[in-house]
C-alpha positions as CSV (number, residue, x, y, z in Angstrom):
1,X,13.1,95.6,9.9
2,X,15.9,96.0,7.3
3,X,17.0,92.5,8.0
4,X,13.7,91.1,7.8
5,X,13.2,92.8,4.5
6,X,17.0,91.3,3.0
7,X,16.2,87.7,4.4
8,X,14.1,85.6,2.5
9,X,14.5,84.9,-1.1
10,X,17.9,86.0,-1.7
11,X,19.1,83.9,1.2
12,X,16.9,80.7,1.4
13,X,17.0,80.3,-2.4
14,X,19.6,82.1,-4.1
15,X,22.6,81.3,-1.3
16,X,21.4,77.9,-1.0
17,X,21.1,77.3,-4.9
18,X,24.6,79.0,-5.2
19,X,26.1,76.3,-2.5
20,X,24.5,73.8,-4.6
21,X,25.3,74.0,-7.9
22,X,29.3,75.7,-7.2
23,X,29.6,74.3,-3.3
24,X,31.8,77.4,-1.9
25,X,33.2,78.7,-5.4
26,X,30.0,81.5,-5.0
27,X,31.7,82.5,-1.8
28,X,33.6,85.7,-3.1
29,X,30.5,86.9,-4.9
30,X,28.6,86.8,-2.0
31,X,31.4,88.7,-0.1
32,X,31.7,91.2,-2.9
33,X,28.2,92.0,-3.3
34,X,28.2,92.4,0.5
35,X,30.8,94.8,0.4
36,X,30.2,96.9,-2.3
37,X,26.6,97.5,-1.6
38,X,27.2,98.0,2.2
39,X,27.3,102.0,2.1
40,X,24.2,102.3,0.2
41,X,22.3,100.6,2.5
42,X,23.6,102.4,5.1
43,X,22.6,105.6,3.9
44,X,19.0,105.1,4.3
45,X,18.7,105.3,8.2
46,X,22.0,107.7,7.9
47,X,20.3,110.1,6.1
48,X,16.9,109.7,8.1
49,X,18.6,110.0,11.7
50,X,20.6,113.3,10.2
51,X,17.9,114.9,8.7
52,X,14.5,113.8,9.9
53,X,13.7,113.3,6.4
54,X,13.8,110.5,4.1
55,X,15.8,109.5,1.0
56,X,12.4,110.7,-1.4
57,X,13.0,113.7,-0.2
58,X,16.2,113.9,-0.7
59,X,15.9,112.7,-3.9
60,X,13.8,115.7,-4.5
61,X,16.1,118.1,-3.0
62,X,19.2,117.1,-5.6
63,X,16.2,117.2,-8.6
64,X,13.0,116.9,-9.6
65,X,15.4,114.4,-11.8
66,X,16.1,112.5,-9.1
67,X,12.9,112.0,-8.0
68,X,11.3,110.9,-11.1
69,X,14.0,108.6,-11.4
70,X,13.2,106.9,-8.3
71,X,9.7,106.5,-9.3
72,X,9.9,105.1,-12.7
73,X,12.8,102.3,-11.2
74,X,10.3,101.7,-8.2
75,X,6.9,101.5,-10.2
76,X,8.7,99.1,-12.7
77,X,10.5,96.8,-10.4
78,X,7.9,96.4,-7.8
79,X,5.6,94.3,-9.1
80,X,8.2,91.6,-10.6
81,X,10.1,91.8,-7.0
82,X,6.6,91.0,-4.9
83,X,5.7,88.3,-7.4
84,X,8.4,86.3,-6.8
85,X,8.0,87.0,-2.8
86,X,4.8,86.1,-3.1
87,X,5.1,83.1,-5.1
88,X,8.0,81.2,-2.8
89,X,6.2,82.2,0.2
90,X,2.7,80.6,-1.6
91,X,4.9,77.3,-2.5
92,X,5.9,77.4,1.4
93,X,2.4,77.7,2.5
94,X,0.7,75.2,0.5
95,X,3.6,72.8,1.6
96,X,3.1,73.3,5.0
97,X,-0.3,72.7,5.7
98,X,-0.1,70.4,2.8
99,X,-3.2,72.7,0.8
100,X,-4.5,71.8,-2.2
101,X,-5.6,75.2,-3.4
102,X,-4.2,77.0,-6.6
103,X,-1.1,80.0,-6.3
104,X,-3.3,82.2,-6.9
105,X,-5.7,81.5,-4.1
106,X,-2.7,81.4,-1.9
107,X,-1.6,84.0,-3.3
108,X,-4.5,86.5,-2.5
109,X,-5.0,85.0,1.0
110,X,-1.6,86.4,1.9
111,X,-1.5,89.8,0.4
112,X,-4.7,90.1,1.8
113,X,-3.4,88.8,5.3
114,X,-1.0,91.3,5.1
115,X,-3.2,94.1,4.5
116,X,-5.0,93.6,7.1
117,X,-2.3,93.3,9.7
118,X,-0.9,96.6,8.3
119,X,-4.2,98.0,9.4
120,X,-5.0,96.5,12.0
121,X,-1.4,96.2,14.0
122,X,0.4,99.3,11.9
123,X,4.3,100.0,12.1
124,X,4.4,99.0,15.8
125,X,2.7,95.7,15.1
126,X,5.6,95.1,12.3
127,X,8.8,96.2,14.3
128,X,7.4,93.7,17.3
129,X,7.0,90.6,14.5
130,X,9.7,91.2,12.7
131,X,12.5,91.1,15.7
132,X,10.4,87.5,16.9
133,X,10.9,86.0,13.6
134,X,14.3,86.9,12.6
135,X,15.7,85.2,16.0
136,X,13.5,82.2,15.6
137,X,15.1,82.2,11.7
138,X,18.9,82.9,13.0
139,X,19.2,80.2,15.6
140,X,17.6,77.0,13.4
141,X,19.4,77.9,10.6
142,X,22.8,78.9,12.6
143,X,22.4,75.3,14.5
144,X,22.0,73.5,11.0
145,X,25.3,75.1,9.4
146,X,27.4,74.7,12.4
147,X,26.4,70.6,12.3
148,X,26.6,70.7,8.3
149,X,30.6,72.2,8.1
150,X,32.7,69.9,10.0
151,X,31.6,67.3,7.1
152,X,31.5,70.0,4.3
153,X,34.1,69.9,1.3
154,X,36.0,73.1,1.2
155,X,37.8,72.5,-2.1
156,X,35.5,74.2,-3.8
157,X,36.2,77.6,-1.8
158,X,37.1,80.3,-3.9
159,X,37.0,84.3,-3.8
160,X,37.2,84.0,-7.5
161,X,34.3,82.9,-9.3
162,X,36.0,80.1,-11.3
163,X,32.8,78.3,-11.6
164,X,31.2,81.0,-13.3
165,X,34.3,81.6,-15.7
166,X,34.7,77.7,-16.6
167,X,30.8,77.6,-17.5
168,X,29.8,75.1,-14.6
169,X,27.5,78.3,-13.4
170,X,25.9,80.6,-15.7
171,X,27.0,84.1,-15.1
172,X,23.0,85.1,-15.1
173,X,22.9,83.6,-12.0
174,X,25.7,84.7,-10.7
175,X,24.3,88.3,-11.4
176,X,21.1,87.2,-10.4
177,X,22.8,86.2,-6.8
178,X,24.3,89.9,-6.9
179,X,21.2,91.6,-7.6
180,X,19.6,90.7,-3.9
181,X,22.5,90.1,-2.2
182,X,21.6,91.2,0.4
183,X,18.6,92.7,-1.1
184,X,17.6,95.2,-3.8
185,X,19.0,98.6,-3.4
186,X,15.4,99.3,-3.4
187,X,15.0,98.6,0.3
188,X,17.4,101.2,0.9
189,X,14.6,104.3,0.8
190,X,12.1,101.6,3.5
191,X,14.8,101.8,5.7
192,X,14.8,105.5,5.9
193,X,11.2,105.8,6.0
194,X,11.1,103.0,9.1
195,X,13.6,104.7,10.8
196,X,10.9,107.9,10.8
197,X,7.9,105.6,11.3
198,X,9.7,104.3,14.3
199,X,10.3,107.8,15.5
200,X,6.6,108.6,15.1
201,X,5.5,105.2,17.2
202,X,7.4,105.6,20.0
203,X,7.1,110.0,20.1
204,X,10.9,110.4,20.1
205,X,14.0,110.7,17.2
206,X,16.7,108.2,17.6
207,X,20.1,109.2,17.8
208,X,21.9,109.1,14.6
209,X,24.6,106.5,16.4
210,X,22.0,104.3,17.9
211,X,20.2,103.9,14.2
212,X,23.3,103.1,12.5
213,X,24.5,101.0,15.0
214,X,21.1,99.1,14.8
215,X,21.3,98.9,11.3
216,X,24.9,97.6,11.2
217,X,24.2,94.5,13.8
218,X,21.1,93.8,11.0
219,X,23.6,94.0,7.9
220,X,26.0,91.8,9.9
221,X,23.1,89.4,10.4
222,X,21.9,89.1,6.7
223,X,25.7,88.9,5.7
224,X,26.5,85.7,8.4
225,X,22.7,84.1,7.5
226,X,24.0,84.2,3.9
227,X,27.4,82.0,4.5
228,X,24.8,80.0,6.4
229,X,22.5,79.2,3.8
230,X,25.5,78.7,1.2
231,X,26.8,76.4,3.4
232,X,24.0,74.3,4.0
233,X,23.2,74.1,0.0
234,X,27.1,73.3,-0.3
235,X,27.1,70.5,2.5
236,X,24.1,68.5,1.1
237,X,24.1,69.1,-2.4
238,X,27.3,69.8,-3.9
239,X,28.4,66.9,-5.7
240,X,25.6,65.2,-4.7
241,X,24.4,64.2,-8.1
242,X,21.3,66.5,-6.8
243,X,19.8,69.4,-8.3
244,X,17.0,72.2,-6.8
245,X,13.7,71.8,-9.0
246,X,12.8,75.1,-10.9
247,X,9.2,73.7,-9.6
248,X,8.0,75.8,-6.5
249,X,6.4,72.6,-4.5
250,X,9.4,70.5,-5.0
251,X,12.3,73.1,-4.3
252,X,10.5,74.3,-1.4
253,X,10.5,70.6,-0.3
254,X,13.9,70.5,-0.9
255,X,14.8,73.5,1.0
256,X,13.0,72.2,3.7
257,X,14.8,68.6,3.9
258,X,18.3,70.2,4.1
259,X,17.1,71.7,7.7
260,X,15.6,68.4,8.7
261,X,18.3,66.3,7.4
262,X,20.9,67.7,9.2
263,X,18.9,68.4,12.7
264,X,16.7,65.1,11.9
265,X,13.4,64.6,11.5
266,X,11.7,65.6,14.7
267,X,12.9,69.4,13.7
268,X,10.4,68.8,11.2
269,X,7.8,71.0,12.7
270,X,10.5,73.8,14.5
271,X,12.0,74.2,10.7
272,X,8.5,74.7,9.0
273,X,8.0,77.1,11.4
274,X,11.2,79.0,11.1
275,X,11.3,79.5,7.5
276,X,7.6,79.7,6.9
277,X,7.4,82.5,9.6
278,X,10.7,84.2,7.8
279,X,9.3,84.3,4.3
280,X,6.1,85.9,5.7
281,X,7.4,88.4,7.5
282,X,9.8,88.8,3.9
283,X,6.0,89.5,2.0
284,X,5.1,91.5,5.1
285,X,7.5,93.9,4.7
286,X,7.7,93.8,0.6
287,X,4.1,94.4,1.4
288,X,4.7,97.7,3.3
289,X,7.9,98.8,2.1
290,X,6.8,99.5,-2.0
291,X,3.6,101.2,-1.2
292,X,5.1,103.3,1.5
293,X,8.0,104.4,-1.1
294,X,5.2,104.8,-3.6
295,X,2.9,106.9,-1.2
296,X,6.1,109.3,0.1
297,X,7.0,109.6,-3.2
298,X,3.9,110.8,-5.0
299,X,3.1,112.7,-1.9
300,X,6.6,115.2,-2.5
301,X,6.4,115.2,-5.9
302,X,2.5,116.4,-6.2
303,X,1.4,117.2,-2.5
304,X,3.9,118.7,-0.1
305,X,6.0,121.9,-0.8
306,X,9.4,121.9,-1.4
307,X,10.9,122.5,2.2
308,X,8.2,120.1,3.9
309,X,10.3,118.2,6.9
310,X,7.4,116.8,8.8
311,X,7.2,112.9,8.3
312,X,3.3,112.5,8.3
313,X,3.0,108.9,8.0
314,X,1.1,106.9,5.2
315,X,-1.9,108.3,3.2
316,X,-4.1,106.9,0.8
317,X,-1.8,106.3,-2.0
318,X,-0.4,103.6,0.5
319,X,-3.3,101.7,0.9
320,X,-4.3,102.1,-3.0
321,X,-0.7,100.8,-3.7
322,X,-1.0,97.6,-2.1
323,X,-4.4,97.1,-3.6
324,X,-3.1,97.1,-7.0
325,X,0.2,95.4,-6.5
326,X,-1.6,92.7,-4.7
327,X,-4.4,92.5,-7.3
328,X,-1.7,92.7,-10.1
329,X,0.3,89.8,-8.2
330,X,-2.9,87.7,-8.1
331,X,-3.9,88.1,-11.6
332,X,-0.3,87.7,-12.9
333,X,0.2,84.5,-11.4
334,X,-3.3,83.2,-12.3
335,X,-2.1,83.9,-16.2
336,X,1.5,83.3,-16.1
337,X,2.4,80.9,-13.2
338,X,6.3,80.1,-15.0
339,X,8.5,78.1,-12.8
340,X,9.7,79.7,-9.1
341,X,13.7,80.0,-10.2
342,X,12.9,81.5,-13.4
343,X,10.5,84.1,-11.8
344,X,13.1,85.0,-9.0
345,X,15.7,85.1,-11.0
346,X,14.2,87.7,-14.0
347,X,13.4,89.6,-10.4
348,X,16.7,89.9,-9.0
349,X,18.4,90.6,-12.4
350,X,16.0,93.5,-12.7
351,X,17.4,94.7,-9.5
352,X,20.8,93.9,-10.1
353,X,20.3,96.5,-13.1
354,X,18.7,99.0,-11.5
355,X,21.4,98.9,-8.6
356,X,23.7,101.8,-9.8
357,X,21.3,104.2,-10.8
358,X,19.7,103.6,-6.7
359,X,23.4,103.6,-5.4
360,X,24.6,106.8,-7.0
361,X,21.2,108.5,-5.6
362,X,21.8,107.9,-2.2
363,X,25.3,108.7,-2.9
364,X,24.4,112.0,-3.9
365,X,21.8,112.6,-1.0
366,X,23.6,111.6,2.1
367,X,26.8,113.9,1.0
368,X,24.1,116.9,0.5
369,X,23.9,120.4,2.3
370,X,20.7,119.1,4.2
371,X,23.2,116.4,5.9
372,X,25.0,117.7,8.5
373,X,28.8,117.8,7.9
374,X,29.2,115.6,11.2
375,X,27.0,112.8,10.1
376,X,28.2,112.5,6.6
377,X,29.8,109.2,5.7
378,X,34.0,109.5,5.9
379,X,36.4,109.4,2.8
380,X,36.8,105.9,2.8
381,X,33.0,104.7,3.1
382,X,32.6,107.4,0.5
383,X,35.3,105.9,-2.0
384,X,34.3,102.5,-1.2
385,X,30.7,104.0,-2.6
386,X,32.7,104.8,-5.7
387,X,34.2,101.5,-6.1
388,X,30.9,99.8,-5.8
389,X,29.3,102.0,-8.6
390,X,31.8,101.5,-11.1
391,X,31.5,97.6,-10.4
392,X,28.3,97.2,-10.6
393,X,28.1,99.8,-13.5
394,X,30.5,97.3,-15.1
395,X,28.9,94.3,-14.0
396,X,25.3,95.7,-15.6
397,X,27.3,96.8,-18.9
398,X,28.5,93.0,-19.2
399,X,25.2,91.9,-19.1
400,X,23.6,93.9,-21.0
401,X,25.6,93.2,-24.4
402,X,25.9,89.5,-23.2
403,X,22.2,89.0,-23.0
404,X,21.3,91.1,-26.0
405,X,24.3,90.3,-28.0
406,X,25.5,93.8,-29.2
407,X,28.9,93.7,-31.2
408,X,28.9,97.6,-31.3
């Protein structure tokens, strides 16, 4: 689930962008922002295996603060991260079957697709989907990169980001490529409420070692998928004289050709497939995972008592969440369509933002009394939490007086 949630935009558009415009001089971003953000992830399922409760409540338990933190970040970032879900996965779909119908009639056909799965199918439905698409995703795209590097140019490698110093990539981008890499921080809180909603479907609570060690083979995943990706754009477009369209039709095209130019043309069908499937399940779980967040979270700060441990599931908060962020994502689109780089990119900067604020939250909760002492991260994922928060603390500061330039 966490894996299906990471994969999809940041990975077949931002790693294959970044291959493309610096060939392998994006590399040690990618690593670093894989790094530094691994123990927040982590600490969703952590926390949710240890406690039986999920990071809104434990939010709540180190402040009401905390909580209404949480809430304003997620009801301001949710709608710009499913728009630009939404919007690549729309570009994918009228590509596919070759449609000639507007965004926004895409658009509504899959949020309302998704609904109804979610209704009809519920959480075991996803889990089931989710593992089907992710392998079909990993082997096509694992087959493409390992035919694409014995030809690729590795003088570009670089853990440094030269290309970003030297002006060749702008360093939005390169924060842009941060901010989802792997995902939003965001996704964090779903992961601890799947973990329960797993628990729930199958009438038993995991182990905290066999959650962690399921989340760690997904990271792993998203983190080897990503090199894949960056290769792939690095291999076929670097140098090439090519550049990816900001147009959705056209870059989705493009994303498309370097599968079928490196397997050939009769992978065609297998690579429509593949990635079509892979940003679906993406808007499946985007879908799910903000309204879920959403409902928990309205649900401790208004509904249960302070205390409550019972995970009850979704109510109707849920349901009148993805209305509204589907309807919002219609009518948004149908007013301002803007170009598919510039929508994901304002998306993942938002997150990239919002990232230490998430980070230290989680921070905070998973090294709380409620966790046990036992299943509290160790010293050195704890310090390598502090490393990450003064980085990307940094990182946002940078940004910030770049973008809006303050001279103090």
């Amino acid at each position: 689930m966490w894996a299906a949630a990471a994969i999809g935009v940041s990975h077949l558009v931002q790693s294959t962008r970044a291959g493309a415009m610096a060939g392998f001089g994006l590399a040690g971003v990618i690593l670093l922002a894989l790094v530094l953000k691994y123990p927040f992830f982590e600490y969703g399922p952590r926390y949710a295996a240890a406690t039986g409760l999920s990071l809104v409540e434990g939010y709540r338990r180190i402040g009401r603060w905390a909580l209404w933190l949480y809430l304003a970040i997620t009801l301001s970032t949710a709608l710009f991260v499913q728009l630009a879900v939404v919007l690549f996965t729309a570009f994918l779909v009228k590509l596919v079957f070759g449609l000639g119908w507007s965004i926004p009639v895409v658009s509504a056909l899959l949020c309302g697709l998704c609904a109804a799965l979610l209704a009809v199918g519920r959480f075991p439905f996803l889990d089931r989907l989710i593992k089907l698409v992710m392998a079909l995703l990993a082997v096509s795209t694992l087959v493409a990169a390992s035919i694409t590097l014995p030809h690729a140019d590795f003088s570009s490698l670089s853990l440094w980001p030269r290309a970003a110093l030297s002006g060749v990539v702008p360093v939005a981008f390169v924060l842009a490529l941060m901010g989802w890499m792997p995902s939003a921080i965001d996704i964090s809180v779903w992961s601890s409420l799947w973990t329960l909603a797993k628990d729930r479907a199958t009438g038993e609570r995991a182990s905290p070692d066999a959650v962690l060690l399921d989340f760690r083979i997904g990271y792993v995943a998203t983190g080897v998928l990503a090199f894949a990706f960056l290769a792939l754009g690095s291999a076929l477009m670097y140098g090439s004289g090519q550049a990816f369209s900001a147009r959705g039709t056209e870059f989705s095209g493009q994303v498309i050709d370097l599968y079928t130019q490196t397997l050939g043309g009769w992978t065609r069908p297998i690579v429509f497939t593949a990635v079509l499937t892979t940003m679906f399940s993406t808007t499946l779980t985007v879908v799910d995972g903000f309204p879920r967040a959403i409902d928990r979270g309205l649900r401790v700060a208004f509904v249960e008592p302070e205390g409550t441990s019972a995970y009850a599931g979704t109510g109707r908060a849920y349901w009148g969440a993805i209305a509204i962020l589907s309807g919002l994502t219609v009518l948004v689109l149908a007013v301002f369509p803007g170009s598919l780089t510039t929508m994901i990119d304002v998306a993942t900067t938002v997150s990239f933002l919002t990232a230490p604020a998430l980070g230290y939250l989680n921070l905070r909760a998973v090294t709380s009394d409620p966790v046990p002492r036992e299943q509290r991260p160790g010293r050195a994922l704890i310090a390598l939490s502090w490393i990450g928060l003064v980085v990307l603390s940094g990182f946002a500061v940078v940004y910030l007086f770049s973008r809006f330039g303050w001279s103090g």
